[in-house]
DRENPASE-725742 format. One record per residue (C-alpha): z, x negated, y negated. Coordinates in pm, whole numbers, plus 50000, padded with zeros to 5 digits. Example, Ala and Ser with C-alpha at 12.3 -4.5 7.8 and 13.67 -1.06 7.14 Angstrom:
residues 2
+-------+-------+-------+
!     w !     u !     v !
+-------+-------+-------+
! 50780 ! 48770 ! 50450 !
! 50714 ! 48633 ! 50106 !
+-------+-------+-------+
END
This chain:
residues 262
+-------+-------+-------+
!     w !     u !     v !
+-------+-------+-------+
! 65710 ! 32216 ! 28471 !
! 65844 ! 32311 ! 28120 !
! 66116 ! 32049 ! 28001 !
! 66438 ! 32225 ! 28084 !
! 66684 ! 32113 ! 27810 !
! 66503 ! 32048 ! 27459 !
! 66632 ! 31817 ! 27244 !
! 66497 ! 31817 ! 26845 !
! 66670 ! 31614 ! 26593 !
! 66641 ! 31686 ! 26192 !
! 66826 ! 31622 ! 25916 !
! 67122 ! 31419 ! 26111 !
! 67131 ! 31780 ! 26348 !
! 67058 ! 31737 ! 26699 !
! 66913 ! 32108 ! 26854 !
! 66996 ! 32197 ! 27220 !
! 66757 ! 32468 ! 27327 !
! 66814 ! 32578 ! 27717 !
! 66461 ! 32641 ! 27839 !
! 66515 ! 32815 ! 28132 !
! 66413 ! 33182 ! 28008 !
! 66310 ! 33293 ! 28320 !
! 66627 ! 33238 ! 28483 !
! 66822 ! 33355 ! 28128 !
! 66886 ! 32988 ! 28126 !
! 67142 ! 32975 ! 28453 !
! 67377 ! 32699 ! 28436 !
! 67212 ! 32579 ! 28769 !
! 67291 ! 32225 ! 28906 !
! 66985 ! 32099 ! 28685 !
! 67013 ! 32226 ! 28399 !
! 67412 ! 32110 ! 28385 !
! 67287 ! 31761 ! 28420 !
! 67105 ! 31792 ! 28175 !
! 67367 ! 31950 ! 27963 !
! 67607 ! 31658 ! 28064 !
! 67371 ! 31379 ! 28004 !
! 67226 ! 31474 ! 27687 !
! 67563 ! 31582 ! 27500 !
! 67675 ! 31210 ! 27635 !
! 67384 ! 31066 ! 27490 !
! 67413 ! 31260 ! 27119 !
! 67791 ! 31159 ! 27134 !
! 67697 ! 30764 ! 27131 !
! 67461 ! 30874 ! 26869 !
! 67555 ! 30791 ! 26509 !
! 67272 ! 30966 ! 26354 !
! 67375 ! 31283 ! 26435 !
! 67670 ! 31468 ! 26252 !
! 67635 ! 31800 ! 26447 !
! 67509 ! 32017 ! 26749 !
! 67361 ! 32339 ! 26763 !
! 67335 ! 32439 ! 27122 !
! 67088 ! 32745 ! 27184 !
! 66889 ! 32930 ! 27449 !
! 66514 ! 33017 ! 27485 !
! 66370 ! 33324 ! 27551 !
! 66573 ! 33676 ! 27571 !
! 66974 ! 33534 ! 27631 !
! 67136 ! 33276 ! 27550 !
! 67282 ! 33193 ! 27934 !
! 67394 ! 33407 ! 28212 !
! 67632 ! 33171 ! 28370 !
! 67602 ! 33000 ! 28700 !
! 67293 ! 33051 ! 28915 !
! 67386 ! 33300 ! 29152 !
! 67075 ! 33238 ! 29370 !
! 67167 ! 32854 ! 29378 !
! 67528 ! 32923 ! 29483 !
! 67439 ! 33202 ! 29751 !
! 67223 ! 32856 ! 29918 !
! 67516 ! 32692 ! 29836 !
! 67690 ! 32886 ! 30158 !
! 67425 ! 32737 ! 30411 !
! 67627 ! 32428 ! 30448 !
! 67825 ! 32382 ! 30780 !
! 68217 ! 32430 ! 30593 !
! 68080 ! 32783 ! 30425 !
! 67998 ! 32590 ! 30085 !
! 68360 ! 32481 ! 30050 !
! 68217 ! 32136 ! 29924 !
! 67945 ! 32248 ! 29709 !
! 68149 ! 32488 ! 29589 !
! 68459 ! 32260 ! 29450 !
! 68214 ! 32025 ! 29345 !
! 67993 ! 32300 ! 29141 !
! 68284 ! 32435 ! 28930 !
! 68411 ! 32058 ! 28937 !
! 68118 ! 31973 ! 28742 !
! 68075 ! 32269 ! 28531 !
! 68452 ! 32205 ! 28399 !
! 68367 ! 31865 ! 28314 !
! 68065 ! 31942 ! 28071 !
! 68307 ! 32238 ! 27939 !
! 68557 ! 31922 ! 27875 !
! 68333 ! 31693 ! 27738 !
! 68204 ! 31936 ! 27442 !
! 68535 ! 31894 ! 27270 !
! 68564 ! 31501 ! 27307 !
! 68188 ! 31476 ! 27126 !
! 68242 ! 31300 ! 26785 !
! 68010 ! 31577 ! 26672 !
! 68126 ! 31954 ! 26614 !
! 67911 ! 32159 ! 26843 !
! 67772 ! 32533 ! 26721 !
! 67650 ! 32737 ! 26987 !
! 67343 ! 32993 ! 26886 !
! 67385 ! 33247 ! 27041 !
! 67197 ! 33544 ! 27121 !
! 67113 ! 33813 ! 27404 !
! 67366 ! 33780 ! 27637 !
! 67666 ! 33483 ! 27728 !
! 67808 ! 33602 ! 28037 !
! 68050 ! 33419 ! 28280 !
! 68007 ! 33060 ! 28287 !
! 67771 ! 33122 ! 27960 !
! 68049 ! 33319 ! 27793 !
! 68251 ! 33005 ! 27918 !
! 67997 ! 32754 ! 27724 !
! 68029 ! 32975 ! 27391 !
! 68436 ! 32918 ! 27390 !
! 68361 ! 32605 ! 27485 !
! 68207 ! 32487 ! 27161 !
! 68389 ! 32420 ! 26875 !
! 68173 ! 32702 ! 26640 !
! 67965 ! 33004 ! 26694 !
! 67738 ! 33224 ! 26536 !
! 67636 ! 33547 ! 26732 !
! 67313 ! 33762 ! 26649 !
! 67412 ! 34141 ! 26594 !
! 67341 ! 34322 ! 26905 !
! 67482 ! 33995 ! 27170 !
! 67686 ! 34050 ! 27451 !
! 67977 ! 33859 ! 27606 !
! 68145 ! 33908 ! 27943 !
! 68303 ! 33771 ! 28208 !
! 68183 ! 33977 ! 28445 !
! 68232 ! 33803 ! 28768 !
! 68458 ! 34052 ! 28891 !
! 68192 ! 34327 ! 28946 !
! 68085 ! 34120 ! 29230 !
! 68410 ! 34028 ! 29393 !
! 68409 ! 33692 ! 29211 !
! 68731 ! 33634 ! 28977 !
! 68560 ! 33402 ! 28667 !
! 68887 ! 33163 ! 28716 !
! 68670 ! 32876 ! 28535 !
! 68534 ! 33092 ! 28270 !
! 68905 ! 33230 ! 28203 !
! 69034 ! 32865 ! 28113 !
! 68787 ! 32871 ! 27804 !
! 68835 ! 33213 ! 27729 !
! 69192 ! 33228 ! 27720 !
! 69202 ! 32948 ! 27449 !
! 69013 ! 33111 ! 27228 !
! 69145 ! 33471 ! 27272 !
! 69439 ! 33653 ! 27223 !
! 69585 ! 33733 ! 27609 !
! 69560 ! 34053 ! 27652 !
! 69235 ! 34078 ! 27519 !
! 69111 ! 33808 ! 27773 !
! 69273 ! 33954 ! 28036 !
! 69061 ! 34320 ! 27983 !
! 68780 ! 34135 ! 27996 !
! 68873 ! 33937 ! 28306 !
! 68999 ! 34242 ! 28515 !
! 68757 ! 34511 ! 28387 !
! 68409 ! 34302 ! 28408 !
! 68288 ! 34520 ! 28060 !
! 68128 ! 34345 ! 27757 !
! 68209 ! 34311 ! 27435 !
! 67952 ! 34312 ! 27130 !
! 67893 ! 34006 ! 26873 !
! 68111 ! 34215 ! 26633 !
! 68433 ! 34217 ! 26878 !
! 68391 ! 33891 ! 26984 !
! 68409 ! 33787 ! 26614 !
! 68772 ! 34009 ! 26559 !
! 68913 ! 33838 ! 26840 !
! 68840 ! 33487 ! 26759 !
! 68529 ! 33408 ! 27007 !
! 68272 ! 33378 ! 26712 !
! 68270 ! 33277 ! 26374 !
! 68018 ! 33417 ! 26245 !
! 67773 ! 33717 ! 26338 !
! 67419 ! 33829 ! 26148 !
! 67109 ! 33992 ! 26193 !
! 66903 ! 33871 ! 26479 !
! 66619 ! 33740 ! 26215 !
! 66898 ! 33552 ! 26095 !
! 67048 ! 33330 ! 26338 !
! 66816 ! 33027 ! 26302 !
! 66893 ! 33009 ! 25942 !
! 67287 ! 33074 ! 25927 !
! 67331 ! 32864 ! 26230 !
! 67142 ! 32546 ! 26047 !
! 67367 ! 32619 ! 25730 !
! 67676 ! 32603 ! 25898 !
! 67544 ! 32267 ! 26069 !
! 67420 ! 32128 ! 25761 !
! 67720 ! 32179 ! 25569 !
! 67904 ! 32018 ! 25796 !
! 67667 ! 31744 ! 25834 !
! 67690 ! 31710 ! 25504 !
! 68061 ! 31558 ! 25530 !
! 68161 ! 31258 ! 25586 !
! 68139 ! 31170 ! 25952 !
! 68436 ! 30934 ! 26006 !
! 68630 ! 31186 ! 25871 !
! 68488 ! 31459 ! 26088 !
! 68508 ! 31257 ! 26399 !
! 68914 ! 31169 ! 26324 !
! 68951 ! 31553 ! 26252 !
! 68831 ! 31708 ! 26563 !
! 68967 ! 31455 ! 26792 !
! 69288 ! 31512 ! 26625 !
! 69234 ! 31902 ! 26596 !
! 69227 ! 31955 ! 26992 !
! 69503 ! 31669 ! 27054 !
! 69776 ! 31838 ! 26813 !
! 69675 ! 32188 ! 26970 !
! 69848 ! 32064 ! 27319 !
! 70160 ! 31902 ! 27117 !
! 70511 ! 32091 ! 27055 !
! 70532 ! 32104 ! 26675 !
! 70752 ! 31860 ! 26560 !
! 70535 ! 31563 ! 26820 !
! 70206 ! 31783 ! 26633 !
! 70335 ! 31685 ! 26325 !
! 70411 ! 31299 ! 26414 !
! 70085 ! 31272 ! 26554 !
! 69817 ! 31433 ! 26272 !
! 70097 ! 31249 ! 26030 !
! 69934 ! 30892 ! 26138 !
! 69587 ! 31015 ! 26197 !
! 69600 ! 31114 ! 25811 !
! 69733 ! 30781 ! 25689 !
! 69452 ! 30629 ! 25870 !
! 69213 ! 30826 ! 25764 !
! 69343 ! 30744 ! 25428 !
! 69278 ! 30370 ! 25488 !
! 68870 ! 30434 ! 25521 !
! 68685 ! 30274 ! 25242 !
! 68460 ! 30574 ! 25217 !
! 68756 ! 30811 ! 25204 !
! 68853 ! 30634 ! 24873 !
! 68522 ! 30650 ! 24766 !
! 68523 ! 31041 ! 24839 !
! 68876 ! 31091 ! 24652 !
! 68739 ! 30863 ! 24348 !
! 68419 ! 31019 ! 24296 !
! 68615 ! 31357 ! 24337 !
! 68867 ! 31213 ! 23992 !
! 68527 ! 31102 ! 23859 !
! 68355 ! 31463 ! 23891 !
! 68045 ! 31220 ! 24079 !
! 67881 ! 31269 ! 24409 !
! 68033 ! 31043 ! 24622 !
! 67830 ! 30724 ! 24770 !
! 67907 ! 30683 ! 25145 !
! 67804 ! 30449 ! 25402 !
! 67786 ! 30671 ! 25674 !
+-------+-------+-------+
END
Protein backbone atom coordinates (compact mmCIF):
# COMPACT_ATOMS: atom_id res chain seq x y z
CA UNK A 1 0.00 0.00 0.00
CA UNK A 2 1.03 3.61 -0.96
CA UNK A 3 2.40 5.54 2.20
CA UNK A 4 -0.60 7.54 3.29
CA UNK A 5 0.86 10.79 4.73
CA UNK A 6 4.23 11.91 2.89
CA UNK A 7 6.59 13.66 4.62
CA UNK A 8 9.64 15.61 2.46
CA UNK A 9 11.86 17.99 4.15
CA UNK A 10 14.02 20.82 2.15
CA UNK A 11 15.42 23.82 2.86
CA UNK A 12 14.34 23.85 6.81
CA UNK A 13 10.41 23.18 5.11
CA UNK A 14 8.79 20.10 6.10
CA UNK A 15 5.95 19.04 3.09
CA UNK A 16 2.73 17.23 4.19
CA UNK A 17 1.24 15.62 1.13
CA UNK A 18 -2.17 13.53 2.00
CA UNK A 19 -1.92 10.52 -0.29
CA UNK A 20 -5.13 9.27 -0.20
CA UNK A 21 -6.37 10.44 -3.82
CA UNK A 22 -8.64 7.85 -4.23
CA UNK A 23 -10.59 8.63 -1.29
CA UNK A 24 -9.94 12.74 -2.04
CA UNK A 25 -7.75 12.19 0.93
CA UNK A 26 -10.76 11.54 3.72
CA UNK A 27 -9.78 12.47 7.08
CA UNK A 28 -10.40 8.71 7.97
CA UNK A 29 -9.23 7.33 11.39
CA UNK A 30 -5.77 6.55 9.61
CA UNK A 31 -4.92 9.09 7.96
CA UNK A 32 -5.70 11.50 11.26
CA UNK A 33 -3.09 9.51 13.03
CA UNK A 34 -1.01 10.13 10.85
CA UNK A 35 -1.80 13.77 10.71
CA UNK A 36 -1.48 13.85 14.61
CA UNK A 37 1.71 11.99 14.87
CA UNK A 38 3.66 13.54 12.24
CA UNK A 39 2.74 17.36 13.01
CA UNK A 40 3.91 16.15 16.77
CA UNK A 41 6.95 14.88 15.46
CA UNK A 42 7.88 18.21 13.07
CA UNK A 43 6.92 20.31 16.22
CA UNK A 44 9.94 18.68 18.37
CA UNK A 45 11.81 19.27 15.25
CA UNK A 46 14.24 22.22 15.25
CA UNK A 47 15.20 21.91 11.72
CA UNK A 48 12.17 22.85 10.43
CA UNK A 49 10.89 26.57 10.40
CA UNK A 50 7.61 25.84 8.49
CA UNK A 51 4.79 23.45 7.16
CA UNK A 52 3.16 23.23 4.01
CA UNK A 53 0.36 20.79 4.33
CA UNK A 54 -1.05 19.54 0.82
CA UNK A 55 -3.13 16.85 -0.86
CA UNK A 56 -2.40 14.36 -3.74
CA UNK A 57 -4.27 13.76 -6.59
CA UNK A 58 -7.56 15.88 -7.70
CA UNK A 59 -8.63 17.72 -3.95
CA UNK A 60 -7.07 18.67 -1.39
CA UNK A 61 -9.53 16.70 1.37
CA UNK A 62 -13.14 16.03 1.50
CA UNK A 63 -13.54 15.86 5.18
CA UNK A 64 -14.36 12.87 7.27
CA UNK A 65 -14.78 9.46 5.65
CA UNK A 66 -18.30 9.06 5.28
CA UNK A 67 -17.99 5.31 4.45
CA UNK A 68 -15.86 4.84 7.75
CA UNK A 69 -18.45 6.65 9.91
CA UNK A 70 -21.62 4.92 8.27
CA UNK A 71 -19.49 1.40 9.86
CA UNK A 72 -19.08 3.47 12.60
CA UNK A 73 -23.10 2.85 13.40
CA UNK A 74 -22.61 -1.07 13.59
CA UNK A 75 -21.62 -0.82 17.15
CA UNK A 76 -24.21 -1.99 19.83
CA UNK A 77 -24.96 2.03 21.36
CA UNK A 78 -25.68 3.25 17.47
CA UNK A 79 -21.93 4.60 17.19
CA UNK A 80 -22.47 6.94 20.14
CA UNK A 81 -18.80 5.98 21.22
CA UNK A 82 -17.09 6.01 18.01
CA UNK A 83 -18.76 8.84 17.23
CA UNK A 84 -17.64 11.25 20.34
CA UNK A 85 -14.43 9.76 20.09
CA UNK A 86 -14.07 10.48 16.10
CA UNK A 87 -14.83 14.24 16.30
CA UNK A 88 -12.89 14.02 19.77
CA UNK A 89 -9.91 13.25 17.87
CA UNK A 90 -10.37 15.25 14.84
CA UNK A 91 -10.65 18.48 17.24
CA UNK A 92 -7.52 17.63 18.80
CA UNK A 93 -5.28 17.56 15.55
CA UNK A 94 -7.40 20.87 14.58
CA UNK A 95 -5.93 22.13 18.17
CA UNK A 96 -2.63 21.02 17.91
CA UNK A 97 -1.85 22.91 14.41
CA UNK A 98 -1.86 26.18 16.24
CA UNK A 99 0.41 25.07 19.30
CA UNK A 100 3.24 23.82 16.50
CA UNK A 101 6.33 26.12 16.96
CA UNK A 102 6.14 26.13 13.17
CA UNK A 103 3.53 28.29 11.07
CA UNK A 104 1.61 25.80 9.03
CA UNK A 105 0.47 26.74 5.13
CA UNK A 106 -2.05 24.60 3.80
CA UNK A 107 -1.87 23.98 -0.27
CA UNK A 108 -4.70 23.82 -1.27
CA UNK A 109 -6.41 22.81 -4.28
CA UNK A 110 -9.62 20.97 -5.77
CA UNK A 111 -11.90 20.90 -3.17
CA UNK A 112 -11.72 21.44 1.11
CA UNK A 113 -15.03 20.50 2.18
CA UNK A 114 -16.33 19.89 5.81
CA UNK A 115 -13.81 18.61 8.06
CA UNK A 116 -11.21 19.53 5.06
CA UNK A 117 -12.60 23.06 4.89
CA UNK A 118 -12.13 22.68 8.79
CA UNK A 119 -8.21 21.72 8.30
CA UNK A 120 -7.71 24.86 5.86
CA UNK A 121 -8.99 27.39 8.83
CA UNK A 122 -7.21 25.40 10.87
CA UNK A 123 -3.76 26.36 9.65
CA UNK A 124 -2.27 29.41 10.34
CA UNK A 125 -1.79 30.40 6.22
CA UNK A 126 -3.28 29.44 2.97
CA UNK A 127 -2.82 29.65 -0.53
CA UNK A 128 -5.78 28.45 -2.80
CA UNK A 129 -5.37 27.49 -6.62
CA UNK A 130 -7.93 29.52 -8.83
CA UNK A 131 -10.80 27.34 -9.53
CA UNK A 132 -10.87 25.52 -5.48
CA UNK A 133 -13.83 25.02 -3.64
CA UNK A 134 -14.72 25.33 0.05
CA UNK A 135 -17.84 24.19 1.87
CA UNK A 136 -19.25 22.99 4.71
CA UNK A 137 -21.60 21.07 3.28
CA UNK A 138 -22.68 18.66 5.86
CA UNK A 139 -26.03 19.92 5.96
CA UNK A 140 -27.10 18.51 2.53
CA UNK A 141 -27.08 15.26 4.23
CA UNK A 142 -28.82 16.00 7.47
CA UNK A 143 -25.44 16.39 9.22
CA UNK A 144 -24.90 20.00 10.90
CA UNK A 145 -20.72 20.46 10.42
CA UNK A 146 -20.77 21.63 14.33
CA UNK A 147 -16.85 20.73 14.37
CA UNK A 148 -16.07 22.28 11.13
CA UNK A 149 -18.08 25.55 12.30
CA UNK A 150 -15.61 26.06 15.38
CA UNK A 151 -12.71 26.65 12.75
CA UNK A 152 -14.71 28.39 10.42
CA UNK A 153 -16.21 30.85 12.55
CA UNK A 154 -12.69 32.08 13.68
CA UNK A 155 -11.62 32.83 10.61
CA UNK A 156 -14.82 34.33 9.08
CA UNK A 157 -16.92 37.10 9.51
CA UNK A 158 -20.46 35.54 11.14
CA UNK A 159 -22.75 35.91 8.88
CA UNK A 160 -20.76 34.79 6.21
CA UNK A 161 -20.05 31.47 8.15
CA UNK A 162 -23.34 31.06 9.01
CA UNK A 163 -24.57 31.01 4.93
CA UNK A 164 -22.27 28.57 4.49
CA UNK A 165 -23.29 26.48 7.48
CA UNK A 166 -27.13 26.64 6.83
CA UNK A 167 -27.13 26.66 2.99
CA UNK A 168 -24.46 23.68 2.32
CA UNK A 169 -23.23 25.92 -1.12
CA UNK A 170 -19.51 26.54 -1.90
CA UNK A 171 -17.59 29.26 -2.20
CA UNK A 172 -14.64 29.73 -4.84
CA UNK A 173 -10.76 30.35 -3.91
CA UNK A 174 -11.52 34.03 -4.78
CA UNK A 175 -14.39 34.42 -1.95
CA UNK A 176 -12.72 32.53 0.41
CA UNK A 177 -9.78 35.00 0.04
CA UNK A 178 -12.39 38.35 0.62
CA UNK A 179 -13.59 36.84 3.62
CA UNK A 180 -10.46 36.01 5.35
CA UNK A 181 -10.22 32.00 4.75
CA UNK A 182 -7.12 32.32 2.35
CA UNK A 183 -4.33 34.43 1.94
CA UNK A 184 -3.42 34.06 -1.06
CA UNK A 185 -5.00 32.58 -4.41
CA UNK A 186 -3.11 31.89 -8.06
CA UNK A 187 -3.20 29.97 -11.03
CA UNK A 188 -3.35 26.28 -10.54
CA UNK A 189 0.34 25.94 -12.29
CA UNK A 190 1.19 28.12 -9.60
CA UNK A 191 0.53 26.80 -6.29
CA UNK A 192 3.71 24.73 -5.77
CA UNK A 193 5.78 27.73 -6.33
CA UNK A 194 3.83 30.59 -4.34
CA UNK A 195 3.14 28.19 -1.59
CA UNK A 196 7.17 27.40 -1.17
CA UNK A 197 7.77 31.31 -1.29
CA UNK A 198 5.55 32.11 1.33
CA UNK A 199 7.25 29.14 3.41
CA UNK A 200 10.61 30.14 2.59
CA UNK A 201 10.25 33.61 3.50
CA UNK A 202 9.15 32.78 6.54
CA UNK A 203 11.69 30.23 7.08
CA UNK A 204 13.89 32.62 6.38
CA UNK A 205 13.23 34.47 9.88
CA UNK A 206 14.45 33.94 12.80
CA UNK A 207 12.83 30.98 14.48
CA UNK A 208 12.85 31.93 18.19
CA UNK A 209 11.23 34.82 17.22
CA UNK A 210 8.64 33.08 15.12
CA UNK A 211 7.94 30.48 17.68
CA UNK A 212 7.34 33.44 20.62
CA UNK A 213 5.10 35.21 17.93
CA UNK A 214 2.61 32.63 17.11
CA UNK A 215 2.30 31.23 20.49
CA UNK A 216 1.65 34.68 21.58
CA UNK A 217 -0.53 35.56 18.41
CA UNK A 218 -3.34 32.85 19.30
CA UNK A 219 -2.95 33.47 23.25
CA UNK A 220 -3.68 37.41 23.01
CA UNK A 221 -6.57 36.57 20.44
CA UNK A 222 -8.64 34.91 23.54
CA UNK A 223 -7.58 37.95 26.00
CA UNK A 224 -9.87 41.20 26.70
CA UNK A 225 -7.66 44.05 25.49
CA UNK A 226 -6.22 45.66 28.22
CA UNK A 227 -5.00 41.62 29.77
CA UNK A 228 -3.94 41.36 25.53
CA UNK A 229 -1.88 44.12 26.03
CA UNK A 230 -0.19 42.98 29.51
CA UNK A 231 0.43 39.77 28.08
CA UNK A 232 2.23 40.43 24.33
CA UNK A 233 3.83 43.50 26.60
CA UNK A 234 6.19 40.71 28.42
CA UNK A 235 6.42 38.35 25.55
CA UNK A 236 8.13 41.42 23.67
CA UNK A 237 10.56 42.28 26.45
CA UNK A 238 11.59 38.75 26.32
CA UNK A 239 11.92 38.46 23.08
CA UNK A 240 14.03 41.47 23.38
CA UNK A 241 16.40 39.63 25.78
CA UNK A 242 17.44 36.88 22.86
CA UNK A 243 21.00 37.22 21.89
CA UNK A 244 20.08 36.71 18.28
CA UNK A 245 17.39 39.36 18.46
CA UNK A 246 20.24 41.88 19.22
CA UNK A 247 22.16 40.51 16.66
CA UNK A 248 19.10 41.03 14.17
CA UNK A 249 18.51 44.80 15.44
CA UNK A 250 22.49 45.45 15.18
CA UNK A 251 23.08 44.12 11.88
CA UNK A 252 19.78 46.01 10.90
CA UNK A 253 21.86 49.73 12.37
CA UNK A 254 24.83 48.13 10.55
CA UNK A 255 22.94 47.74 7.04
CA UNK A 256 24.63 43.73 7.39
CA UNK A 257 22.90 40.45 7.09
CA UNK A 258 22.45 39.35 10.33
CA UNK A 259 24.47 36.13 11.76
CA UNK A 260 22.08 33.88 13.77
CA UNK A 261 22.43 30.76 15.59
CA UNK A 262 19.32 29.32 14.82
Amino acid sequence: MAELLIREDAASVAHLTMNNPGALNALSDDMLAALSTTLAEIGNDPSVKAIVLKGAGKAFCAGHDLKEMQAGRQAPDGGAAYFGDLFARCGALMQLIPTLPQPVIAQVHGIATAAGCQLVASCDLAVAAEGTRFGVNGVNIGLFCSTPMVALTRNVPRKQAFEMLTTGEFIDANRAREIGLVNRVVPPEALEDATLELAATIAGKLASAVKIGKRAFYDQIQMPLDQAYDHTREVMAVNMMDADTSEGIQAFIEKRKPDWHQ
